[in-house]
Every structure is written in C-alpha cells, then in structure tokens.
N, C-alpha and C positions, 0 to 999 in steps of 0.2 A: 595484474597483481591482485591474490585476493582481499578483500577485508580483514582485519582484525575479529574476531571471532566477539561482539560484544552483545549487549539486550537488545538492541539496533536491530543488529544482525541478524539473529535469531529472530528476532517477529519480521521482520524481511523474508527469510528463508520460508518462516512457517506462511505469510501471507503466499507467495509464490506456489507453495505444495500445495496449499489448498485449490487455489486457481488450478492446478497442474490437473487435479482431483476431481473438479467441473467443469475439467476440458473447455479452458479460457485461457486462451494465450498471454503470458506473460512477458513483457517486450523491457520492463523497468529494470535498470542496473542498480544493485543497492545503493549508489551515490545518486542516482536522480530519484529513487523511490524516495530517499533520507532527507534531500533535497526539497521535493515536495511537500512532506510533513513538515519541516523545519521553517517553511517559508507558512506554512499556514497557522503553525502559533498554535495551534491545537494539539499536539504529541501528548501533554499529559492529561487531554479528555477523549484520546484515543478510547475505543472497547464497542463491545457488542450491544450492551445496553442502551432503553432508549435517550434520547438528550446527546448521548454521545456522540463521539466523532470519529468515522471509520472511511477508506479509501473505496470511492466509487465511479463507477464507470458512466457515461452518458449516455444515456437513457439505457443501462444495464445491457448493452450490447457494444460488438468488439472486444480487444485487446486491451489490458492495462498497459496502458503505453504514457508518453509524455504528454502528447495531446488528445489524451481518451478517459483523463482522471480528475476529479477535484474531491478534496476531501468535505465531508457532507454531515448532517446530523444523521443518525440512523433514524 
C-alpha cells in the first residue's frame, strides 16, 4: 500500500533520491524511516545546518537501513 502523499513523504522520497544519487543503498520503508525520526524527537530540528539534526549512517559506510542509522547533530 503506498503512502499518502504528505511533507513526510516527500522529504522521505527526496532523502532516498539523494542516497540513490551517491550510489548508497537505501533499505528504509517510509514507515520505519518515519519511525526512526519520530522516536528520536528531533523531526522539527531536522536540516542541513550546523546544530541540526539529520539521518546518519555508522561510521558513514553501508546501507541506510534499520540497524545502520541514528539520527545525529550535523
């Protein structure tokens, strides 16, 4: 079933293309990627700047996967 099409969604999609784009496997299903944000309490200090809080892989190698992510300060 897919997703409802919402702001979620969309920065889901766009984080996935990007990975797609630096040839890094993306293994997360929008409800365990949504999941993982939502459980770390950090979504609205989500972004790229520094302080911030963005979706990272351990020790920047591998797969974004379930057990290959924690969300991190930039």
């Amino acid at each position: 079933m897919k997703p409802k099409v919402t702001n979620e969604y969309t920065k889901y999609r766009h984080h996935k293309n990007l990975a797609k784009g630096r040839n890094i496997p993306f293994e997360l299903t929008f409800e365990e990627w949504w999941d993982i944000w939502q459980k770390s309490g950090k979504w609205e200090q989500r972004g790229r700047k520094l302080g911030q809080y963005v979706m990272s892989r351990f020790n920047d190698v591998g797969p974004y996967a379930i057990n290959n992510v924690a969300i991190k300060t930039q």
